[in-house]
Phi, psi and omega in degrees: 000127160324167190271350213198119168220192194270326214228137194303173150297309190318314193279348186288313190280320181302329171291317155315303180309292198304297178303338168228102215266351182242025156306140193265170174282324175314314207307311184282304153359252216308295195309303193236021149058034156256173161301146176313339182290316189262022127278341179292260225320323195276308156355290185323300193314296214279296182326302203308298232264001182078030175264340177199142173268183192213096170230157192263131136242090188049196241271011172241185198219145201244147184260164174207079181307127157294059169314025198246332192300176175243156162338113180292034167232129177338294198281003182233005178271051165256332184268128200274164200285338194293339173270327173314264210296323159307345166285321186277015165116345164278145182272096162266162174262165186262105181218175200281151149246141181293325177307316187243340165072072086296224191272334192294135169245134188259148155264163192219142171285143171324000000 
């Protein structure tokens, strides 16, 4: 591991998340090498601040980025998160809301 990288455990895990949305905390652990414990905290975290939602499918749990909050820093909160992570590679998709069945689209992760 570096001494040093650009990017927090948060944004790391939260990029995981976006890019794979049923990824286990093991998964991402193993993937960006902190413990599995202090990914349910950063989960914990992201969820508590509204940045991803959480719904169980059978016995795993699916992920959902809010892409509209902004960034948690003073000098960066014009940028929405949802663009941090398409610069990092995330696709989100497009899907209908069930609410209104018209024209309105949500994003969804990729």
């Amino acid at each position: 591991m570096p001494e040093w990288t650009f990017l927090t455990n948060h944004a790391l895990v939260l990029s995981h998340l976006a890019k794979h949305p049923s990824i286990t905390a093991r998964e991402i652990s193993m993937d960006i090498g902190i413990t599995e414990r202090a990914i349910r905290k950063i989960i914990a975290d992201l969820d508590e601040a509204g940045y991803i939602n959480k719904r169980k499918v059978g016995r795993g749990t699916r992920y959902r980025i809010n892409p509209d909050l902004s960034l948690r820093t003073d000098s960066h909160n014009d940028i929405a998160i949802g663009g941090f992570l398409e610069a990092l590679g995330w696709k989100p998709r497009r899907r209908r809301s069930q609410s209104t069945k018209g024209n309105s689209l949500t994003s969804q992760p990729g």
